[in-house]
VOGU-3710 file (C-alpha; in Angstrom, 3 decimals, decimal comma):
1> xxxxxxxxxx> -96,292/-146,109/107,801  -99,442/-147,433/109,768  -96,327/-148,735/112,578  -94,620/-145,213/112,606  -97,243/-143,460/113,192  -98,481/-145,774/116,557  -95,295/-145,029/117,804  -94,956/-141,944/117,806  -98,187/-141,789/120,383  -100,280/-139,109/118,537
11> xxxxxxxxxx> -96,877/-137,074/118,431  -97,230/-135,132/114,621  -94,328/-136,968/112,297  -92,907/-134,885/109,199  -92,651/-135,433/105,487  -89,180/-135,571/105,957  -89,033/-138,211/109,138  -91,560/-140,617/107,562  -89,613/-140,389/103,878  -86,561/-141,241/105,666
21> xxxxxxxxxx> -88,496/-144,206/107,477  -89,847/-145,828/104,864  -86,991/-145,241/102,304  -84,097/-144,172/103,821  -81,551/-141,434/103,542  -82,352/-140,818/99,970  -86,550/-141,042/99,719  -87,782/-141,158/95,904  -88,395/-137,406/94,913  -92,196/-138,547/94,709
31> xxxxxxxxxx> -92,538/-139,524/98,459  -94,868/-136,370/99,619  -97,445/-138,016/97,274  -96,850/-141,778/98,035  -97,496/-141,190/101,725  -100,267/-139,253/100,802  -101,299/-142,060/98,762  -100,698/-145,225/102,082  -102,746/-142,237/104,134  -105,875/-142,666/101,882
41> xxxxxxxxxx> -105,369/-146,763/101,821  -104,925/-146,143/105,802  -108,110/-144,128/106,355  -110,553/-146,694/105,737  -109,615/-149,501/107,556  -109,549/-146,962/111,024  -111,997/-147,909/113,506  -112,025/-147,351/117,015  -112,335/-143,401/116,904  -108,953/-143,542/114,871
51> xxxxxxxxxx> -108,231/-140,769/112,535  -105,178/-139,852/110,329  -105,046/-135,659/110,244  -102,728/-133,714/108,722  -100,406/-131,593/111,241  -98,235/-128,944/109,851  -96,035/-130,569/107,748  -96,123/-134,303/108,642  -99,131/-137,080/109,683  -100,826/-137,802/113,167
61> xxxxxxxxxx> -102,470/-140,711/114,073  -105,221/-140,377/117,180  -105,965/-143,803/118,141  -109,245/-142,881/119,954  -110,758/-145,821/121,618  -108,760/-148,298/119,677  -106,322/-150,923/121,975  -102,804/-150,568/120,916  -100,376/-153,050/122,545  -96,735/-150,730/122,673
71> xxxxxxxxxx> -99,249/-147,885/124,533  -100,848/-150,292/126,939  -97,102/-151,613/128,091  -95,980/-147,757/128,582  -98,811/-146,915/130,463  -98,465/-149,872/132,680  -95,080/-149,266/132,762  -95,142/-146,033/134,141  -97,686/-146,964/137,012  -94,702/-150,089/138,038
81> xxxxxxxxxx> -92,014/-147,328/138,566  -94,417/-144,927/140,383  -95,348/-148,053/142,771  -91,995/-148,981/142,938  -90,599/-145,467/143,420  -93,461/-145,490/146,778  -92,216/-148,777/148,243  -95,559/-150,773/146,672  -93,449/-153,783/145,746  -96,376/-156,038/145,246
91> xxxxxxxxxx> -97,977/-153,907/143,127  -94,777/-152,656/140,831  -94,324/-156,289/140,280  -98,023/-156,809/139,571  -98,269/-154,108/136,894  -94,457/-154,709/135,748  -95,161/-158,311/135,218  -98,428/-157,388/133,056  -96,931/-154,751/130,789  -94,166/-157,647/130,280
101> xxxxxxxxxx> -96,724/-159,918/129,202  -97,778/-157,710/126,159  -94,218/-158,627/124,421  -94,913/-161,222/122,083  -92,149/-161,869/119,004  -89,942/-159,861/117,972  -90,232/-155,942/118,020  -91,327/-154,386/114,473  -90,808/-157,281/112,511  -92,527/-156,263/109,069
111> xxxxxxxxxx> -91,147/-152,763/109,240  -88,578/-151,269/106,922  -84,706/-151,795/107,416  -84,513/-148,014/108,218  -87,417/-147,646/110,535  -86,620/-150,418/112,393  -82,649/-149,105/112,581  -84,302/-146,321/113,892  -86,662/-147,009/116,409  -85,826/-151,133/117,623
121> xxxxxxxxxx> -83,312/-149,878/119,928  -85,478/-147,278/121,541  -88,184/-149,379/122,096  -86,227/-152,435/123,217  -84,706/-150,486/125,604  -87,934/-149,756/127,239  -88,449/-153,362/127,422  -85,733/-153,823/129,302  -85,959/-151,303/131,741  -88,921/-152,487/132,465
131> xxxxxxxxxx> -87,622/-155,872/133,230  -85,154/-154,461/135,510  -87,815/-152,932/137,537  -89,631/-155,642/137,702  -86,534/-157,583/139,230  -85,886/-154,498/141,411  -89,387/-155,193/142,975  -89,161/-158,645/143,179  -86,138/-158,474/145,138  -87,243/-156,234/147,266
141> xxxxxxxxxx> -90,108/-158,710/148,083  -87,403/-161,218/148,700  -87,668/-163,431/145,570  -84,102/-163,622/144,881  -84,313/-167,820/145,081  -87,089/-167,452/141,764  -84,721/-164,652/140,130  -81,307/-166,276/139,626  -81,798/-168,551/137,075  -83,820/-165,635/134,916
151> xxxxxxxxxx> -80,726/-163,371/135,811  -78,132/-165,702/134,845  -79,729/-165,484/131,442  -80,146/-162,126/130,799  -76,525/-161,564/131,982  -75,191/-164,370/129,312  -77,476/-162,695/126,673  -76,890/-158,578/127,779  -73,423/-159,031/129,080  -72,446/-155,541/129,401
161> xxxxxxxxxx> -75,756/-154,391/131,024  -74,813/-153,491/134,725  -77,975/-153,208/136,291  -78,484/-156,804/135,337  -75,323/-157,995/136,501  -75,562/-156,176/139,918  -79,053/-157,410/140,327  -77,756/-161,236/139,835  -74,684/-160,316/142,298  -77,665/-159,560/144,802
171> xxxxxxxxxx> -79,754/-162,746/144,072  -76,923/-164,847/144,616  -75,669/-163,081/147,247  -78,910/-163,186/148,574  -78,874/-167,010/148,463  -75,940/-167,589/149,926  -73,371/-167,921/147,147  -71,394/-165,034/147,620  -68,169/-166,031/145,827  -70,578/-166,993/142,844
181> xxxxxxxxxx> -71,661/-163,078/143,540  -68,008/-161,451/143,528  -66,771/-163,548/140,734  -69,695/-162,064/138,570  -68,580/-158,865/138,961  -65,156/-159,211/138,329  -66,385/-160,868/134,845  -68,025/-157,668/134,422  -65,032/-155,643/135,217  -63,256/-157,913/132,705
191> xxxxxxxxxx> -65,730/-157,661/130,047  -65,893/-154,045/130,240  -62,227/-153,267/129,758  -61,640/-155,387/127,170  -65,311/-154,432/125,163  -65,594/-150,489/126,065  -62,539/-150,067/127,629  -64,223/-148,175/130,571  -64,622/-149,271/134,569  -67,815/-150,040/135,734
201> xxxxxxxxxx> -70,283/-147,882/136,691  -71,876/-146,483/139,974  -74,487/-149,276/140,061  -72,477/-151,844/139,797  -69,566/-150,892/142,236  -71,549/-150,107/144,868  -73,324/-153,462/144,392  -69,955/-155,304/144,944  -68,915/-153,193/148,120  -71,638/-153,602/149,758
211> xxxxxxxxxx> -71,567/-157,239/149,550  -67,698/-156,964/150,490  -69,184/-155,307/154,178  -72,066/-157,199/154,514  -74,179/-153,985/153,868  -76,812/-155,464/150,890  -79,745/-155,393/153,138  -79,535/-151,383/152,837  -78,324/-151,312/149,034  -80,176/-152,280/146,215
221> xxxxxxxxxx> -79,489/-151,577/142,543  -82,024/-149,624/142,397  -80,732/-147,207/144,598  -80,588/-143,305/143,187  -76,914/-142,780/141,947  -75,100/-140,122/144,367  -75,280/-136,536/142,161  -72,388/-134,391/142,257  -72,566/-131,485/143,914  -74,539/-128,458/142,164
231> xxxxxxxxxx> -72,048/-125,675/140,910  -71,900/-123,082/143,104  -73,588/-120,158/141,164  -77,299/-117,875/141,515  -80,084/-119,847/141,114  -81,911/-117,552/139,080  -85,711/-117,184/138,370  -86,237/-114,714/135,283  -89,799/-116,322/134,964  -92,724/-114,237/134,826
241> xxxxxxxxxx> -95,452/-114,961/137,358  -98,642/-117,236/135,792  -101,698/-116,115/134,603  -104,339/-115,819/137,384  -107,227/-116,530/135,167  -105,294/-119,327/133,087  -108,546/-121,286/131,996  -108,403/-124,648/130,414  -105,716/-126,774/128,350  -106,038/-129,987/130,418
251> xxxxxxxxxx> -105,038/-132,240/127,983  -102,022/-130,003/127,009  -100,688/-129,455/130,415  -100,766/-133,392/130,857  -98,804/-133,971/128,113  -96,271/-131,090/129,772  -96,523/-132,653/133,264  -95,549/-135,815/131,725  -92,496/-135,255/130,018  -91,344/-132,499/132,980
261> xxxxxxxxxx> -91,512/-136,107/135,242  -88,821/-137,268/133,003  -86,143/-139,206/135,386  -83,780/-140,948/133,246  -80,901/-139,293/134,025  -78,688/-140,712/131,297  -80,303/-138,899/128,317  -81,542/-135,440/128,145  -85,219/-135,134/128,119  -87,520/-134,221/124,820
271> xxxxxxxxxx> -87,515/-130,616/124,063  -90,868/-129,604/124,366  -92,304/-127,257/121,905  -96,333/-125,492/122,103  -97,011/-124,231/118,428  -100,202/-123,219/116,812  -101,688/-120,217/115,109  -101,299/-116,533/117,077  -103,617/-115,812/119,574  -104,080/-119,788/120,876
281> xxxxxxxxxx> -102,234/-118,870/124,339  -99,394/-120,759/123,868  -97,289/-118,037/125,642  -99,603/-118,467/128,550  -99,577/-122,251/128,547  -96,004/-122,450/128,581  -95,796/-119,686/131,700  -98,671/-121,399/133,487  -97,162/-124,902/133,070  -93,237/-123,752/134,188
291> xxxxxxxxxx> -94,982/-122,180/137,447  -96,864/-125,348/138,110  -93,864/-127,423/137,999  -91,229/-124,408/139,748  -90,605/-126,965/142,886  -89,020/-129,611/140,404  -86,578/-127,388/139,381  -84,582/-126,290/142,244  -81,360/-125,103/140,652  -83,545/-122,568/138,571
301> xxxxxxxxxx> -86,033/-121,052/135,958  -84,851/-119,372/132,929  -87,473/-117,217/130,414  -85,834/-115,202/127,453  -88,228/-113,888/124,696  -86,892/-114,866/121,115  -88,438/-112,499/119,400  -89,495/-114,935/116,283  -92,764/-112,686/115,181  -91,190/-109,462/115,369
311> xxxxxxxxxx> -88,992/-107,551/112,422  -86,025/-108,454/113,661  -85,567/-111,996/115,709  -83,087/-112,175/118,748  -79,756/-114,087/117,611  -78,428/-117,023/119,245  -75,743/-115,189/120,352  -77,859/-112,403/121,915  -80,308/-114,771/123,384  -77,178/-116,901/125,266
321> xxxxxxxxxx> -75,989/-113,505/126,482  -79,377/-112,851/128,207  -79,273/-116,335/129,871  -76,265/-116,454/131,130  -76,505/-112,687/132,976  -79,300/-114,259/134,966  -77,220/-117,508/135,268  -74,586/-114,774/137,307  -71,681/-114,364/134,284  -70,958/-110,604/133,856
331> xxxxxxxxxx> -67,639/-110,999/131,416  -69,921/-112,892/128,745  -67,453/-114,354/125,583  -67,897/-112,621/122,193  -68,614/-115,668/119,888  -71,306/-118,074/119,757  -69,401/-121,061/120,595  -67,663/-119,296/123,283  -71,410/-118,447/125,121  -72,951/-122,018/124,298
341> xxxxxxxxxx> -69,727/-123,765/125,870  -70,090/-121,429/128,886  -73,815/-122,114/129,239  -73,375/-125,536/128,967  -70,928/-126,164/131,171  -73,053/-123,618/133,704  -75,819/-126,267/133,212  -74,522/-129,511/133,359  -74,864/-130,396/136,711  -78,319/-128,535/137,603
351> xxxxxxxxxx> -81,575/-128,792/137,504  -82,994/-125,672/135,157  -86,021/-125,182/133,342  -85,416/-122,835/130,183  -88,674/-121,575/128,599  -87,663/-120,478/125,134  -90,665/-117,972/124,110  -92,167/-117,445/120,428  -89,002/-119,168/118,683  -88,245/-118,283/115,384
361> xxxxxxxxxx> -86,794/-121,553/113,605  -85,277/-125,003/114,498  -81,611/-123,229/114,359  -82,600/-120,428/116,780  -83,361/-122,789/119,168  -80,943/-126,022/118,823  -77,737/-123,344/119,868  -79,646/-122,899/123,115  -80,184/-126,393/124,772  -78,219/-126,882/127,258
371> xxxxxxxxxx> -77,984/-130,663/126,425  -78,048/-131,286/130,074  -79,754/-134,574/131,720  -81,476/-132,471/134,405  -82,778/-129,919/132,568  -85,981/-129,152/131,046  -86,255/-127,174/127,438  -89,999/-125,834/126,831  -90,677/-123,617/123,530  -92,941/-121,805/121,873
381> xxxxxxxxxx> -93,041/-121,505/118,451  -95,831/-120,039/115,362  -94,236/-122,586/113,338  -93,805/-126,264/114,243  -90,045/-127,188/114,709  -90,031/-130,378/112,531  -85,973/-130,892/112,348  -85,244/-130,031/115,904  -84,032/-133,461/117,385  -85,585/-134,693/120,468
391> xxxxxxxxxx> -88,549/-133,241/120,739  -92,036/-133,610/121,359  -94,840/-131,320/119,927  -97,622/-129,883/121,874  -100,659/-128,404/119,349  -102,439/-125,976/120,594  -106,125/-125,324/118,711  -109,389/-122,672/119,363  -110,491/-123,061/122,740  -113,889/-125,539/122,308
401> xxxxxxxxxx> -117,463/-123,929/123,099  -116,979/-124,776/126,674  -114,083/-124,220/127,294  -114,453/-120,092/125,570  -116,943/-119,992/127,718  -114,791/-120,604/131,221  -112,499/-117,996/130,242  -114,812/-115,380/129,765  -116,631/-116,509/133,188  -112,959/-116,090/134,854
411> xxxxxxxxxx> -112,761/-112,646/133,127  -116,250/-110,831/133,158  -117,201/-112,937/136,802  -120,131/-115,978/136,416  -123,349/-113,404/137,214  -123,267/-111,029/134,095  -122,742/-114,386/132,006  -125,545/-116,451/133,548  -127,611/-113,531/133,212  -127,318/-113,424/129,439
421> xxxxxxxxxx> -126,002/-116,614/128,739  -126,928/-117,235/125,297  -125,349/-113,773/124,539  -122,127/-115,091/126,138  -122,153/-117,899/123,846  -122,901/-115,809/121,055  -119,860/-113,363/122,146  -117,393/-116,665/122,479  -118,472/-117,866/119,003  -117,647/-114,536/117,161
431> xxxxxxxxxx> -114,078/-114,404/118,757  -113,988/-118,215/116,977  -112,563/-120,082/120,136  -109,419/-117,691/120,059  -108,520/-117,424/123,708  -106,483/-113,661/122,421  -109,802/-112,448/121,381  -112,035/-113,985/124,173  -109,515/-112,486/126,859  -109,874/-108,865/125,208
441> xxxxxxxxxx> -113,541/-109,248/125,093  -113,852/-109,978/128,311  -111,678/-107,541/129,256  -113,831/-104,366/127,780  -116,983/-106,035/129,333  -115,164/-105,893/132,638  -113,954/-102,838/132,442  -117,404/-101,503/130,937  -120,284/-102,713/134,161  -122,684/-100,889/131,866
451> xxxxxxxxxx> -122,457/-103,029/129,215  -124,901/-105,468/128,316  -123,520/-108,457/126,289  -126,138/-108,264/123,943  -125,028/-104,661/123,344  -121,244/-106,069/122,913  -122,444/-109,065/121,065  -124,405/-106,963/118,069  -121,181/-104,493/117,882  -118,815/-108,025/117,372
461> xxxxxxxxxx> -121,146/-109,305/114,702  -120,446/-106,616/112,268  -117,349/-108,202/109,861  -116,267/-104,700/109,475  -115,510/-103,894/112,631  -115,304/-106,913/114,822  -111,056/-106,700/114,601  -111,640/-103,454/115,505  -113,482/-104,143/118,982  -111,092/-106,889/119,895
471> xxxxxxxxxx> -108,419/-104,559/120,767  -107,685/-103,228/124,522  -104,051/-101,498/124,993  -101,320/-104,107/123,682  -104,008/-106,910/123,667  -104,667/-106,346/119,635  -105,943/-109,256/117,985  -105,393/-107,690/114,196  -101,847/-107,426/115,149  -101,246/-110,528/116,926
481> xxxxxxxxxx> -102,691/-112,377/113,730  -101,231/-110,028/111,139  -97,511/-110,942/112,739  -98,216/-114,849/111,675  -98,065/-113,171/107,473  -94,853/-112,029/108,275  -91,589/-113,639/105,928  -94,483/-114,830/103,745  -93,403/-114,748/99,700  -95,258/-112,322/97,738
491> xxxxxxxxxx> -96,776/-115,375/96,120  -98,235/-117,335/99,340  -99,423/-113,908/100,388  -100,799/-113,236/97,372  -102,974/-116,558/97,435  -103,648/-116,177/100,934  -105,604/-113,068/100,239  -107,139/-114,660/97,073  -108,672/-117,966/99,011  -110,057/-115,527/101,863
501> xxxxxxxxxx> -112,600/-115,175/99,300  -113,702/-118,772/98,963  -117,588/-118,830/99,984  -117,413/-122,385/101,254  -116,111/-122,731/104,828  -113,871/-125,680/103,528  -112,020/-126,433/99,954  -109,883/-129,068/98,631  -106,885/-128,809/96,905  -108,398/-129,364/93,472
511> xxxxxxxxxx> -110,913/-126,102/94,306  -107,814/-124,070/95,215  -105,991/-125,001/91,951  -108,853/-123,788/90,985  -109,269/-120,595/92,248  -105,798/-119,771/91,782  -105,151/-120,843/88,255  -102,204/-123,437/88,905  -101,547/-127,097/88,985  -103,149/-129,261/91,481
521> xxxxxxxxxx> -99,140/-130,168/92,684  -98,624/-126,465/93,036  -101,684/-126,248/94,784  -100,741/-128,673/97,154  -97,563/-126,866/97,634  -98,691/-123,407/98,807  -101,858/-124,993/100,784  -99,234/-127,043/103,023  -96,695/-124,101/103,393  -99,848/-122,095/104,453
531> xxxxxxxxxx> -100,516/-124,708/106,620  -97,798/-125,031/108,237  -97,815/-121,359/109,273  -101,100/-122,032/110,814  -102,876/-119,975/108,459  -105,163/-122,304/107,033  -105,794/-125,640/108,848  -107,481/-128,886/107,988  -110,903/-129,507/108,069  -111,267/-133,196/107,934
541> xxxxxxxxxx> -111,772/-135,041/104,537  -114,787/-135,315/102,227  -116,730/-138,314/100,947  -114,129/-139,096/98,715  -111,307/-138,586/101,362  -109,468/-135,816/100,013  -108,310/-133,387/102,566  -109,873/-130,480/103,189  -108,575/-126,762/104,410  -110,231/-123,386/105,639
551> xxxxxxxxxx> -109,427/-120,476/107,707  -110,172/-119,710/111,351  -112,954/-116,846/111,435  -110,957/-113,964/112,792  -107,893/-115,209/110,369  -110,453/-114,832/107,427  -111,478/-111,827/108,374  -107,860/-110,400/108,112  -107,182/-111,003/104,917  -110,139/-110,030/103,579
561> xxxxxxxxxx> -109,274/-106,973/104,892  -105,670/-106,438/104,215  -106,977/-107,777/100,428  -109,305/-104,483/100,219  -106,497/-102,317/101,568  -103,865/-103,170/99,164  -106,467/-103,186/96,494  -104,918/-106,222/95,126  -105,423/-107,403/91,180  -102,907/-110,225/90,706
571> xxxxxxxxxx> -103,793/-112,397/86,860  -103,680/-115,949/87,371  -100,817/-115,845/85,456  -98,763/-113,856/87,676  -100,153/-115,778/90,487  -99,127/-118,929/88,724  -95,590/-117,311/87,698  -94,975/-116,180/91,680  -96,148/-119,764/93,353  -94,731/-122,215/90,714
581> xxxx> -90,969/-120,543/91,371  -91,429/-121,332/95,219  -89,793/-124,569/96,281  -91,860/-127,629/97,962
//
């Protein structure tokens, strides 16, 4: 577990992925509570800044300050291919050569079967691409005398690797055995039909003709493969502008910028999704992130609104028809597989960027990748999309002291909140880091000169009415927070309403079995489906380790008040009735 989790680089992993790791297609029915179990052994042996959280439904390891060998090669990997990719051969090779070193033994050797089935061939393939870079910058620095023997062993041991064999058809050429060179790649040719039953590829032909004319001095393997021609079609941009004021979310938009910079053109990238609770910004992190990046997408930008918090969530079929009007098709086919074969195919030579907004589910979503090499996928979602394959997860969280405090400055302008600073603080604290709520406070203060912040600060601080103050024409915090209840059972709603009323700003799940009268099982049930609505969230562990849950401020506040409205009496035993019926 302690391996999958390194991995996955501080990426969230689900119940359901890490069952499958550890035990396969068919996990025990008890596996929810034996990795909780290795998560408790795990915790105490963390140093280094290392913590295990929970995230939605599934683990994340944060490695802090702690060295970890598979992150140090990928890191120093990705620095070779940027030096290579500016002509800094000596470097590439340098840093190349280093992250090379790091391999020692074989990859995930004390693994399960069915992790290592899983993940070996991804991360071996990294290995080797590295290696080919490395040669690629060697070459280029005229090493080719050093490289042949290496070569002629990698080509015995990957045989149907091009890039290999068209790198050892330059060494040798490059030394002066060029029959040596053009009988390689006819073994190649050879090897290929008979294996795959396929001719060789772009690398490796243009390899062998340019030793045929003498041309290798301007061709090297790792030359760009020629693209075919873009189809002729608009090259639409249905993206809304970016938010002037867009205030923070550095980590966040690294993690963005770094999958966007994605160049391996035989595999789609990772879909990217941005979930968290309502009100984080996620809409505006996704917008201000696709306009920061427009110039790497030539061939487009594509933005349809899903719908997923309303009443009544856009269809796949109604979402394809939006995208491919802007994509230029008028006469747009009736059925679903009729539109995703027609966007596809619209697609698969381009370079798009599709920003999916506030997604409703993993299905919504997986009929509208385009599954192209070149494109880009970027959601947003109030739920995480555990079961969507290839992607990575962005979490978005409250905004931290400082960072509240930049947005309001960018809002309200940096003299009224120097002038009554601690005010300003005060103002950012009772919108509990919620970027929704800071925005629309800053908003009335700007639109309000008169106002002091102390004034605006005293009329938040009443729990009564603060939901009501953070509301400015369609910027309505109540709403935006009520729309994360919606699809809730009666029963999760029902406890919802009930743990609002917890006094302590944290509880366990033995203190919610508690409260609501049920197993501690079935209290672990509802507190993780809550969770991974993003309607409670963890709150770090206690002395003993056991997790521990509470709501964001404003989030509280809600359903304290929706509680009063309904007038709710619910016995423990209907409570209990109503939650035990509800699946895990």
């Amino acid at each position: 577990m302690l391996a999958a989790l390194l991995i996955a680089d501080e990426r969230a992993l689900s119940d359901a992925y890490l069952g499958e790791a550890l035990w396969g297609k068919n996990p025990p029915k008890t596996y929810q509570a034996q990795l909780y179990t290795y998560v408790s052994r795990l915790r105490p042996h963390l140093r280094d800044n290392m913590r295990i959280i929970r995230k939605g439904p599934g683990y994340q390891l944060r490695t802090g300050s702690a060295r970890f060998d598979y992150k140090e090669f990928d890191e120093l990997s990705r620095a070779g291919r940027t030096a290579l990719r500016d002509h800094r051969y000596d470097k590439a090779a340098d840093l190349l050569g280093t992250a090379l070193s790091l391999w020692r033994g074989p990859t995930l050797a004390d693994v399960t079967e069915h992790m290592a089935e899983a993940e070996r061939p991804r991360i071996e393939e990294a290995r080797l691409e590295a290696l080919e870079l490395r040669i690629d910058a060697e070459l280029a620095l005229g090493r080719h005398d050093r490289l042949t023997a290496e070569l002629t062993g990698l080509v015995n041991t990957h045989p149907l690797r091009e890039r290999l064999r068209a790198q050892l058809m330059m060494a040798l050429y490059r030394s002066d055995q060029q029959a040596a060179a053009i009988a390689t790649y006819h073994e190649g040719c050879l090897l290929l039909a008979e294996e795959l039953g396929v001719d060789p590829g772009p690398t490796l032909r243009s390899t062998y003709q340019a030793i045929l004319t003498d041309d290798l001095g301007a061709t090297t393997a790792a030359a760009p493969r020629p693209r075919p021609p873009a189809v002729a079609a608009a090259r639409p941009s249905t993206l809304p502008p970016d938010i002037a004021d867009f205030s923070g979310r550095r980590e966040q938009l690294a993690s963005v910028a770094e999958v966007v910079g994605h160049d391996d053109e035989s595999r789609p990238p990772p879909v990217l999704v941005v979930t968290g609770m309502a009100g984080l910004g996620k809409t505006a992190l996704a917008l201000h992130a696709a306009n920061r990046h427009r110039a790497a997408f030539p061939d487009g930008r594509l933005f349809v609104d899903l719908g997923g918090s309303t009443d009544r969530p856009r269809t796949p079929e109604e979402a394809l028809g939006v995208l491919l009007e802007a994509l230029g098709h008028n006469d747009v086919p009736a059925s679903l597989d009729q539109r995703a074969l027609l966007y596809r195919n619209a697609l698969a030579e381009r370079r798009v960027l599709v920003v999916l907004d506030d997604a409703a589910d993993d299905e919504q979503v997986r009929a509208l990748l385009p599954g192209a090499p070149r494109c880009q996928v970027l959601v947003t979602s109030r739920t995480p999309l555990p079961t969507l394959e290839g992607q990575r997860t962005v979490w978005l969280e409250p905004f931290t002291d400082e960072e509240s405090l930049a947005l309001l400055i960018r809002i309200t302008g940096a003299k009224r909140v120097v002038t009554e600073r601690t005010e300003a603080e005060r103002i950012v604290w009772l919108c509990g880091g919620l970027p929704l709520a800071i925005r629309v406070a800053g908003a009335r203060l700007a639109a309000k000169p008169h106002w002091s912040l102390s004034w605006f600060a005293n009329r938040l601080s009443g729990d009564r009415r603060r939901l009501g103050e953070l509301k400015l024409g369609d910027l309505d915090v109540r709403r935006s927070l009520a729309g994360n209840l919606r699809g809730l059972s009666a029963g999760d709603r029902a406890a919802l309403l009930l743990l609002a009323d917890f006094d302590a700003p944290s509880f366990g799940y033995a203190a919610i079995g508690r409260l609501l009268g049920v197993a501690q099982p079935v209290a672990e049930q509802v507190t993780e489906r809550l969770v991974d609505r993003h309607l409670l969230a963890q709150e770090g562990t206690d002395l003993d380790g056991e997790l521990l849950f509470g709501f964001h401020p404003l989030l509280r506040l809600l359903a304290r008040e929706m509680r009063q409205a309904v007038g709710m009496r619910v016995s423990s035993r209907d409570l209990r009735a109503r939650l035990t019926l509800r699946p895990a």
